[in-house]
KEVOPA-249391 format. One record per residue (C-alpha): residue number from 1; residue in one letter; x, y, z. Coordinates in steps of 0.05 Angstrom, whole numbers, plus 32768, in hexadecimal, padded with zeros to 4 digits. Example, Ala and Ser with C-alpha at 12.3 -4.5 7.8 and 13.67 -1.06 7.14 Angstrom:
<nodes>
<1 "A" <80F6 7FA6 809C>>
<2 "S" <8111 7FEB 808F>>
</nodes>
This chain:
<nodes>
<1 "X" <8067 8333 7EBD>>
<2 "X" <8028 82FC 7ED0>>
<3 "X" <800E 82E2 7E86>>
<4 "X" <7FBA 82EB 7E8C>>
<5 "X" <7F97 82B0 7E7D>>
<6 "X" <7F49 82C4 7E6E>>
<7 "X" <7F23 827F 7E6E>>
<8 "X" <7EE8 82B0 7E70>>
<9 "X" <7EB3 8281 7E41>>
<10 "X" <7ED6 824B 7E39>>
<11 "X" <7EC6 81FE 7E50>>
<12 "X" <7EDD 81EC 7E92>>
<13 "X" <7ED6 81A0 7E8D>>
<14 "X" <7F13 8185 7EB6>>
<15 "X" <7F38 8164 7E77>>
<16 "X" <7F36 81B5 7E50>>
<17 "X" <7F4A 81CE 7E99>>
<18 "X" <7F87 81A1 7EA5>>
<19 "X" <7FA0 81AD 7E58>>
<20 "X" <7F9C 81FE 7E60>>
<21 "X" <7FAF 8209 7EA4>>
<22 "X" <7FF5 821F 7EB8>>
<23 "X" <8026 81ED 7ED1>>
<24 "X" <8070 81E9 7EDF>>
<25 "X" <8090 81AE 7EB1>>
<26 "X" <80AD 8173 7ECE>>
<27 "X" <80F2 815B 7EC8>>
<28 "X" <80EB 8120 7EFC>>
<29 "X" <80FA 80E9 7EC1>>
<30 "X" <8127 8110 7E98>>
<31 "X" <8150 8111 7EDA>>
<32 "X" <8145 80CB 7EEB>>
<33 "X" <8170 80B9 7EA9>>
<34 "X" <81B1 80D9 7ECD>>
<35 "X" <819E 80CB 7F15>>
<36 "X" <8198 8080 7F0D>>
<37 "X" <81DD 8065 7F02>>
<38 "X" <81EF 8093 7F40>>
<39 "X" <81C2 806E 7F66>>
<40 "X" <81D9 8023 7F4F>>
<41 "X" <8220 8040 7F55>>
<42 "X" <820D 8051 7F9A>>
<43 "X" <81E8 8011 7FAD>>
<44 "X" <822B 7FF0 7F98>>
<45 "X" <825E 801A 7FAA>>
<46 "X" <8246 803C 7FED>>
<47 "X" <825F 8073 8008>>
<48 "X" <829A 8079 7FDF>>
<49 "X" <826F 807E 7FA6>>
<50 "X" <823B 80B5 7FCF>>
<51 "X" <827F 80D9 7FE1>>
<52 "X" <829C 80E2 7F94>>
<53 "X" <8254 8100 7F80>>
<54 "X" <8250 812A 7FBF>>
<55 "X" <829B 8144 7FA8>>
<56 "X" <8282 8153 7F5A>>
<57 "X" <8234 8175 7F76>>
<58 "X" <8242 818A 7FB4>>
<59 "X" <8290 819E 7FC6>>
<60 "X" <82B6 818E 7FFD>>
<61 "X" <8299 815A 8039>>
<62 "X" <82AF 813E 806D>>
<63 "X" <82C7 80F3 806C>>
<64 "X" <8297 80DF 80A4>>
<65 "X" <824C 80F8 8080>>
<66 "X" <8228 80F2 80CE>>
<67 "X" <822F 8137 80E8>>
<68 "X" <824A 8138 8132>>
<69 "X" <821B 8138 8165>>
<70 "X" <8248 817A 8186>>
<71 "X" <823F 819A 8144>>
<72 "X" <81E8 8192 8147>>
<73 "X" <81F2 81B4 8190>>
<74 "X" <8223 81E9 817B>>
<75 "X" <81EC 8206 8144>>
<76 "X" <81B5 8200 8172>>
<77 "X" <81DF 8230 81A7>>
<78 "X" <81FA 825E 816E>>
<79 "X" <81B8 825F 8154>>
<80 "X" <818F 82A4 814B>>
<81 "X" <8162 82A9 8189>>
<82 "X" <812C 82C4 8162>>
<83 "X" <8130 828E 8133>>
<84 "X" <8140 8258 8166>>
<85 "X" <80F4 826F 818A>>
<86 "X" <80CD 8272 8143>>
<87 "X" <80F0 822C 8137>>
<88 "X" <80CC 821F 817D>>
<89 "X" <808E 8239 8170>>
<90 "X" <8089 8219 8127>>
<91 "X" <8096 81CF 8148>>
<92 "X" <8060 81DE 817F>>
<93 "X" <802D 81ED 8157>>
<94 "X" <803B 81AF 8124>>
<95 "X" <803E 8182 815E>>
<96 "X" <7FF4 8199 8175>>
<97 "X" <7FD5 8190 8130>>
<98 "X" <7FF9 8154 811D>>
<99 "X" <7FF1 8132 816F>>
<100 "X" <7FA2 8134 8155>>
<101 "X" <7FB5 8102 8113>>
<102 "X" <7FBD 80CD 8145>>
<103 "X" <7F9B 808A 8126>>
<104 "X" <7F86 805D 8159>>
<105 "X" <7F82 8012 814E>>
<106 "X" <7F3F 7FFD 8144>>
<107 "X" <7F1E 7FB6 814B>>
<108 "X" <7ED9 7FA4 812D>>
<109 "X" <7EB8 7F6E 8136>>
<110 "X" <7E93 7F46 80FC>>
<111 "X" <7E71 7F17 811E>>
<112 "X" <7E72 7EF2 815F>>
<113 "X" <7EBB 7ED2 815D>>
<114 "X" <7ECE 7EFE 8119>>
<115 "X" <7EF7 7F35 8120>>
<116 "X" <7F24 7F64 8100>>
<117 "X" <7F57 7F9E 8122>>
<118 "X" <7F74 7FD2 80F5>>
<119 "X" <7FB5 7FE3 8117>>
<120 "X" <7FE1 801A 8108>>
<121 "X" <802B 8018 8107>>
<122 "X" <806C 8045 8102>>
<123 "X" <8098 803E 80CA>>
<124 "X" <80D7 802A 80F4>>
<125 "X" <810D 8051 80D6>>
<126 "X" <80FF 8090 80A5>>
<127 "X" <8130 80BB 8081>>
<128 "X" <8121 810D 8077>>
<129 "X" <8141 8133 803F>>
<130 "X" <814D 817D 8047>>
<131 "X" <815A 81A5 8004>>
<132 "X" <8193 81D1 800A>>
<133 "X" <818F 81FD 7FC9>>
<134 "X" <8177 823F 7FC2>>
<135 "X" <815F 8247 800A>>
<136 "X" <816A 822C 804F>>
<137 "X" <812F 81FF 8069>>
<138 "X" <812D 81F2 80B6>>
<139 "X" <80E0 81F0 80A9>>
<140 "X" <80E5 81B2 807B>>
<141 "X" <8105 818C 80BE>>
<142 "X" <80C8 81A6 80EA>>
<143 "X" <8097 8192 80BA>>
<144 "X" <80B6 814B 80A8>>
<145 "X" <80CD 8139 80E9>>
<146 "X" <8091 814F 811D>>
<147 "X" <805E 811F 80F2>>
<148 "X" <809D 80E1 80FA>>
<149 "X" <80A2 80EF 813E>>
<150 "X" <8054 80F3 8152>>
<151 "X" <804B 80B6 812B>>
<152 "X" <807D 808C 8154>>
<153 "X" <80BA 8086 8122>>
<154 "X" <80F0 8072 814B>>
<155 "X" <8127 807E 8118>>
<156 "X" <812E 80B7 80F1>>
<157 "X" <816A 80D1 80CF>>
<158 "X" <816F 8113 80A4>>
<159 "X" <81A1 8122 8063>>
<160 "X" <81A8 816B 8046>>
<161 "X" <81E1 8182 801B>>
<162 "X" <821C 8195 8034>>
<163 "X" <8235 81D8 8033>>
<164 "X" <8274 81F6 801D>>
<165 "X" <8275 8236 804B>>
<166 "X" <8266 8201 808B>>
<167 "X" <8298 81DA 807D>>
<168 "X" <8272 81A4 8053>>
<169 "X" <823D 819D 8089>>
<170 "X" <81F2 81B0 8084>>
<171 "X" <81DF 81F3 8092>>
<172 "X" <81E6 8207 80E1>>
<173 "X" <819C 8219 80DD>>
<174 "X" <8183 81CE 80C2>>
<175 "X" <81AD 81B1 80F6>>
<176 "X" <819A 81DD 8127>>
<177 "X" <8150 81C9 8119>>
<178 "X" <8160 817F 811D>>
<179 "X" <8180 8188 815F>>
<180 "X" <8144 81B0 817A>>
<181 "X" <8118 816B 8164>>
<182 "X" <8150 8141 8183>>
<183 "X" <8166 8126 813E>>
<184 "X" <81AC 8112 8151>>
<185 "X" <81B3 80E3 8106>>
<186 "X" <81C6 811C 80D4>>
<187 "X" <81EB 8116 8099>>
<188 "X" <8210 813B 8069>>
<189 "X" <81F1 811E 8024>>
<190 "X" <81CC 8146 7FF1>>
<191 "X" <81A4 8134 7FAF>>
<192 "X" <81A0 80F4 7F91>>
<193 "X" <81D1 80CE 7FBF>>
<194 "X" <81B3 80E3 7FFB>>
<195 "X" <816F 80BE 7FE0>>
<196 "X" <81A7 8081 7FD3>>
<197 "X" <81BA 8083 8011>>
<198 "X" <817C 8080 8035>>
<199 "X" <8164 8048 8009>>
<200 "X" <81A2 8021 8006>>
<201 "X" <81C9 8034 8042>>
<202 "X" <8217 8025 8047>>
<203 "X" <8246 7FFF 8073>>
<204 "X" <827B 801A 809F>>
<205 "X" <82C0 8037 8088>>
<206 "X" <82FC 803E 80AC>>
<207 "X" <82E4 808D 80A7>>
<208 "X" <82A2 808A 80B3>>
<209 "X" <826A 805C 80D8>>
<210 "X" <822D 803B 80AE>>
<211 "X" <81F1 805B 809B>>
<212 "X" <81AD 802B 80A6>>
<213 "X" <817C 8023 806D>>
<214 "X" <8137 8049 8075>>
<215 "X" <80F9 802A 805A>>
<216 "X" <80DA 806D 8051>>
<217 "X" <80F9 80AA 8037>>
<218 "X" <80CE 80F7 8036>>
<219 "X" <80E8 813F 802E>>
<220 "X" <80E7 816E 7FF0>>
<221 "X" <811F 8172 7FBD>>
<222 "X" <8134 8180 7F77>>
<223 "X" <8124 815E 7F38>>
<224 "X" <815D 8130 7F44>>
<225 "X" <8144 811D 7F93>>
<226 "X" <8100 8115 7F6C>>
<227 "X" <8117 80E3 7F41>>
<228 "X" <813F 80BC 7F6A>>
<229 "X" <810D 80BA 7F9B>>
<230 "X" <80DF 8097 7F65>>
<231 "X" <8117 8067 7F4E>>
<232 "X" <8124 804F 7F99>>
<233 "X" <80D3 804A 7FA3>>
<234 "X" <80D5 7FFD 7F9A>>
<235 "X" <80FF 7FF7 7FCD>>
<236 "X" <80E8 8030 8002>>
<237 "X" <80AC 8055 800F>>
<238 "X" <80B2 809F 7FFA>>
<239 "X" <807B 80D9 8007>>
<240 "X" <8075 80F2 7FC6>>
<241 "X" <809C 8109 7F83>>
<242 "X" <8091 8150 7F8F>>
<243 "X" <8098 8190 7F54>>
<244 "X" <80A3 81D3 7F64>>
<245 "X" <806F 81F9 7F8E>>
<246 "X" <8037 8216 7F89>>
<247 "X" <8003 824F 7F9A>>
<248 "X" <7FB2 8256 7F79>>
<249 "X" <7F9B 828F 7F94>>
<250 "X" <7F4A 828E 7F88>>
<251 "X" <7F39 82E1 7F94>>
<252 "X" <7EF8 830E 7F84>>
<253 "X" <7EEB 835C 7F92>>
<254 "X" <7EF1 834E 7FE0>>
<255 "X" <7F3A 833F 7FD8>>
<256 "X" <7F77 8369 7FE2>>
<257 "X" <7FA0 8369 7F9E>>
<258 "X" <7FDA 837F 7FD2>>
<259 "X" <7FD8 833D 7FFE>>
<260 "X" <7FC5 8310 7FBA>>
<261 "X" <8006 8331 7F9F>>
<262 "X" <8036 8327 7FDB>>
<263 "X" <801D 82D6 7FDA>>
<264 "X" <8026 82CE 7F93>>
<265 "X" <806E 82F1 7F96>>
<266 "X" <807C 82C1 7FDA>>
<267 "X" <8074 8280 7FB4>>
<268 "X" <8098 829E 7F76>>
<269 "X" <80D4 82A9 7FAA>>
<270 "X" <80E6 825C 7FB1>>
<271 "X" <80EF 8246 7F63>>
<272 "X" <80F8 8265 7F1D>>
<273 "X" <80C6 822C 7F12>>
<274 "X" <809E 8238 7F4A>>
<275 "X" <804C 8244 7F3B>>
<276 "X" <8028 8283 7F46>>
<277 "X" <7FD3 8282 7F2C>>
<278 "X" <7FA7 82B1 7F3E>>
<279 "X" <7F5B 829E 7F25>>
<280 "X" <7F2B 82D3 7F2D>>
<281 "X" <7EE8 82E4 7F07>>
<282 "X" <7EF7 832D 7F1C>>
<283 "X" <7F1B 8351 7EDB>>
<284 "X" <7F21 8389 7F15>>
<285 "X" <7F48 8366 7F44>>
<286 "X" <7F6D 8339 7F05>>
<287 "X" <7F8E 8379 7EF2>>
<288 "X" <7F92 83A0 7F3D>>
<289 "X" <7FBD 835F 7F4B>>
<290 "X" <7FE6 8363 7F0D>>
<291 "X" <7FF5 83AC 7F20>>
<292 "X" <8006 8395 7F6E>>
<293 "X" <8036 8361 7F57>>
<294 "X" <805D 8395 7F21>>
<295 "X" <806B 83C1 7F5B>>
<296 "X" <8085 8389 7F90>>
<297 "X" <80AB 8360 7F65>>
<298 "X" <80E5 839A 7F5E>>
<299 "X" <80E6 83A0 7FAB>>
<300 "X" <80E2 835B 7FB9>>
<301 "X" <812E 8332 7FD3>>
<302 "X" <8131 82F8 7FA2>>
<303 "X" <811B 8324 7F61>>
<304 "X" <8138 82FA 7F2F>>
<305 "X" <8124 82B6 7F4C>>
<306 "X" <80D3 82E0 7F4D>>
<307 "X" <80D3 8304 7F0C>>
<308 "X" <80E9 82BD 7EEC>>
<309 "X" <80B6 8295 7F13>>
<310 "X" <807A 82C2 7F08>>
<311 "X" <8087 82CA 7EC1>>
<312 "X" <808A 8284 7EBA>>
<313 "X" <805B 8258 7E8B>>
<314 "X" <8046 823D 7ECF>>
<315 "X" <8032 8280 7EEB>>
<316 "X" <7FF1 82A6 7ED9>>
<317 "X" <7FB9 82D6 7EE5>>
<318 "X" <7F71 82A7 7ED0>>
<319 "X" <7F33 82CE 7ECD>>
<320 "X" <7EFA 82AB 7EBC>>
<321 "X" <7EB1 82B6 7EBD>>
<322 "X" <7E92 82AA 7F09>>
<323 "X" <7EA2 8298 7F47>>
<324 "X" <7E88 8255 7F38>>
<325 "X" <7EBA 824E 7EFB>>
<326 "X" <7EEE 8269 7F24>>
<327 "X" <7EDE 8225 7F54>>
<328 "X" <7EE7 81FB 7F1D>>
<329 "X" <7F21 8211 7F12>>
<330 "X" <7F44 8213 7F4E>>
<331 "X" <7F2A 81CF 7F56>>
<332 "X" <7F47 81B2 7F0B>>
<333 "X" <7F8D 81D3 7F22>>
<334 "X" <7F8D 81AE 7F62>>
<335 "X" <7FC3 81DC 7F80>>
<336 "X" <7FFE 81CE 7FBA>>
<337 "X" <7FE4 820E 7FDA>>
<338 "X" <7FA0 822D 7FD4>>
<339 "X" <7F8E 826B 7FE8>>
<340 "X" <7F47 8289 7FEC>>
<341 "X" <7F3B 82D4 7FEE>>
<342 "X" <7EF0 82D5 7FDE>>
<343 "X" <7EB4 8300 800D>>
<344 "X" <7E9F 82BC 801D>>
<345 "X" <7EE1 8299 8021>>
<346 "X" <7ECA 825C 8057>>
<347 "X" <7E90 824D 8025>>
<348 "X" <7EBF 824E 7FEE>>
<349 "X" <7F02 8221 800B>>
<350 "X" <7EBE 81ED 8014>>
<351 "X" <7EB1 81EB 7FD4>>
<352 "X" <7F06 81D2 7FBF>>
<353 "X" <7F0B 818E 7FBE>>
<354 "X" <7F57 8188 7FA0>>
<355 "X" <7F8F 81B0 7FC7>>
<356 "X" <7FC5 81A0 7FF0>>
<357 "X" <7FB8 81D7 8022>>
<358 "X" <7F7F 820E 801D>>
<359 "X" <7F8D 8251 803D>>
<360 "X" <7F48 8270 8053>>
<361 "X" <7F43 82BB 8058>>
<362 "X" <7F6F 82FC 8049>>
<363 "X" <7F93 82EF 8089>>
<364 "X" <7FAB 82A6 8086>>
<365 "X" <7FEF 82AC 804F>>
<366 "X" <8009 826C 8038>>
<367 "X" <8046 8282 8058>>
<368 "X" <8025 8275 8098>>
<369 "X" <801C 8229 808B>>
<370 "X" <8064 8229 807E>>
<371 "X" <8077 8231 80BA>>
<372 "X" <804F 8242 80F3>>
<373 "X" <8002 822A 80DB>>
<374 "X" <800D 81EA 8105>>
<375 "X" <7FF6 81C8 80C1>>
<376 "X" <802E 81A6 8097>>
<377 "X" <804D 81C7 805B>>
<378 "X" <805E 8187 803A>>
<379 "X" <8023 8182 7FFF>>
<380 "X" <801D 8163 7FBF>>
<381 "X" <802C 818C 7F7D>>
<382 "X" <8021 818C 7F3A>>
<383 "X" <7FDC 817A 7F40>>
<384 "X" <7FE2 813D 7F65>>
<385 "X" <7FB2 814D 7F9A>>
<386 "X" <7F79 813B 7F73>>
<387 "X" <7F8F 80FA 7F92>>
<388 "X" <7FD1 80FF 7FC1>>
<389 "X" <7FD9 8123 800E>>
<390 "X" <8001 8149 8034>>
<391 "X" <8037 8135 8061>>
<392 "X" <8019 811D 80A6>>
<393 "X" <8017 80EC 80DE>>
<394 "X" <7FFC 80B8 80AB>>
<395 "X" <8032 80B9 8080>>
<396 "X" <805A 8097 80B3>>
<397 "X" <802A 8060 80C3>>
<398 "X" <801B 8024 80A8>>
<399 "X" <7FD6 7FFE 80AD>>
<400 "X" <7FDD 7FB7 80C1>>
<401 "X" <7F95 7F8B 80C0>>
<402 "X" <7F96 7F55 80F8>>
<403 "X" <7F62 7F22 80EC>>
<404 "X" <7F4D 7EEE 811D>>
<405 "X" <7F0E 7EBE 8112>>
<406 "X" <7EFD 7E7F 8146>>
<407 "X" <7EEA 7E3C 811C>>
<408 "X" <7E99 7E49 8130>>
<409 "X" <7EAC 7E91 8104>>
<410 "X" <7ED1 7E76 80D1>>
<411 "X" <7E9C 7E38 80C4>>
<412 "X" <7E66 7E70 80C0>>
<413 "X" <7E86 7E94 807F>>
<414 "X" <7EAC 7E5A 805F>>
<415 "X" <7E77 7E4B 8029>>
<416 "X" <7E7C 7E90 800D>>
<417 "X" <7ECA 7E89 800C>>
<418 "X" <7ECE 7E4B 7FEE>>
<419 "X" <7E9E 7E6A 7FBA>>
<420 "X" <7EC2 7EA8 7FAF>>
<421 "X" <7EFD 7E78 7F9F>>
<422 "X" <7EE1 7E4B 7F6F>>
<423 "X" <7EBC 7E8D 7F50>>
<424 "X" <7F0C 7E9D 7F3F>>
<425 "X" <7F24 7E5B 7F30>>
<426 "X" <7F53 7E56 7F71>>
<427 "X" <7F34 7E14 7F88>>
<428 "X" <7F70 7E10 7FC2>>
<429 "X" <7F53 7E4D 7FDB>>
<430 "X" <7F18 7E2B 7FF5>>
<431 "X" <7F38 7DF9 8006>>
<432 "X" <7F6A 7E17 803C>>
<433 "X" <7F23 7E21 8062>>
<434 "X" <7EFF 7DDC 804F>>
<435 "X" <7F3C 7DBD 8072>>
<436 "X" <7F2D 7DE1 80B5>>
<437 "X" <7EDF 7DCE 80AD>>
<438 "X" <7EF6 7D85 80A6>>
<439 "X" <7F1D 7D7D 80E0>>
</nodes>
């Protein structure tokens, strides 16, 4: 089912790594070709225009896209109470990790009468996109919302699809989740237009009141949320163009080809395009896994969905040479989710410098970080975090420098900036500070 992939001898310099390893392909621009005139139709048009696509994508909706606040409390009281407490615990333990990425303001001071304060901000109004497709995700609005709300965001406003069987609103359980996080501004808008939306907003109708604009817009979506989201980035701030997701498992002898199995198969479970790697330098373990995953995979819910993703071009069992190749590797994929199963796994998850999330030990499933870790599920994929972050408090703040100098300060330095501007032939640079020393 899992193609092998022996890099066993072979050079792991990064450029031969990132050519050979498996990856899902992206079809972020070849969307962006149908999803743009939606947006400029939408910019134009407004909701009449975000109502006609919702009608061709989506189904039936209602006239008035803001779902009523009665209708957040009634799926929060018809809710599960099983899942209503894990929807609990999940937002208490994401509010204790993410209350310590608190950024305080911080002054230093230059020189006597020089200083400069670093002050940290909210984004005032932020908009959170919940997928709706092949699964329901109340999670997504724990793990978007708790890092708004810590930061300070005073405005947030959340758009999943709407769905036919609920009578073209979200599904009860994503609404019950925003009432649980007392997010009363929810809206019925999937895809592309609900990126329009958020970037564009839309005035009032005799149906239906007006939507604000955001300036930042986060959650997971499609290939068509994807590439909206990047056509509306000049114009908002967005988290991240996200691809499907992802699992590396790094394993050696020590590890349980049962568990290494069960997490491969849980990542396969979201996507057909969904990643699954194991890299191992244990040709034992390679094929004990291969064996555990043959047997699951018949038992498991979603079988189709699996057997596609794992059998995948973007799904693979690596064996290489050592443990130290094994490293390299893990480190050249620069996975979403990373999960160590190694005798020495602390040593090991030290040594991995690009992941979105690294899972240490046989007991700590990525499935815990997606919902009750306390840690944030929102990562970057397709190897972007060689150089990207996960979702937390900091993506809803915004650095602002505030610099204040007395004329005794200012006289002290302005030789060096008057300098530095001639050096770059800006002559009215230095000036701008000659005309203070003058006076």
């Amino acid at each position: 089912m899992m193609r092998r992939l022996d890099l066993s001898g072979s050079t792991l310099d990064r450029r031969t790594l990132r050519a050979v390893m498996p990856r899902a392909g992206s079809d972020v621009f070849a969307a962006t070709t149908a999803v743009k005139p939606m947006l400029e139709e939408i910019r134009h048009r407004g909701l009449a225009a975000i109502a006609e696509y919702t009608a061709r994508f989506d189904g039936p909706a209602p006239a008035e896209p803001r779902v009523p606040d009665a209708l957040l409390k009634e799926a929060l009281d018809a809710l599960d109470a099983d899942v209503r407490d894990a929807l609990r615990e999940s937002i208490r333990r994401a509010r204790i990790v993410h209350e310590a990425q608190r950024r305080d303001d911080v002054t230093v001071s230059v020189e006597p009468g020089a200083q400069v304060t670093e002050r940290w901000l909210p984004v005032e109004r932020v908009g959170l996109y919940v997928p709706g497709g092949l699964a329901v995700y109340p999670s997504s609005v724990i793990m978007n919302v708790v890092p708004a709300q810590v930061a300070g965001v005073e405005s947030l406003a959340i758009a999943s699809p709407p769905q036919r069987e609920f009578g073209g609103y979200p599904h009860p359980t994503i609404l019950a989740a925003a009432e649980l996080l007392g997010v009363r501004d929810v809206y019925a808008i999937g895809g592309a237009q609900a990126v329009a939306a958020f970037a564009y907003g839309y005035d009032a109708t005799a149906d239906a009141a007006a939507l604000d604009p955001v300036d930042l817009i986060t959650g997971p979506g499609n290939a068509y949320v994807a590439a909206a989201k990047n056509a509306v980035r000049d114009l908002v701030g967005i988290d991240a163009i996200a691809g499907p997701t992802e699992i590396a498992v790094i394993a050696d002898d020590s590890a349980d080809p049962d568990y290494v199995a069960a997490d491969l198969i849980s990542q396969a479970e979201h996507d057909p395009q969904a990643s699954s790697v194991l890299v191992t330098a244990s040709a034992g373990l390679a094929d004990a896994v291969e064996a555990a995953v043959e047997r699951r995979v018949p038992r498991t819910k979603h079988v189709d969905r699996v057997t596609a993703a794992l059998g995948g071009p973007q799904s693979a069992i690596v064996t290489v040479d050592t443990p130290d190749a094994a490293i390299a590797v893990i480190n050249a994929y620069a996975g979403e989710h990373v999960e160590v199963h190694t005798v020495d796994a602390t040593d090991v998850a030290a040594r991995i410098v690009n992941a979105g999330a690294v899972f240490i030990g046989s007991h700590s499933p990525v499935s815990l970080g997606d919902y009750c870790a306390g840690s944030n599920h929102v990562l970057p994929t397709s190897g972007t975090a060689t150089h990207e972050s996960g979702l937390s408090v900091q993506s809803f703040l915004k650095g602002t420098h505030l610099i204040e100098y007395s004329p005794e300060a200012l006289r002290t330095v302005a030789r060096h900036v008057v300098t530095l501007a001639e050096a770059e032939d800006l002559p009215a640079h230095g000036e701008a500070v000659t005309a203070r020393m003058e006076n």
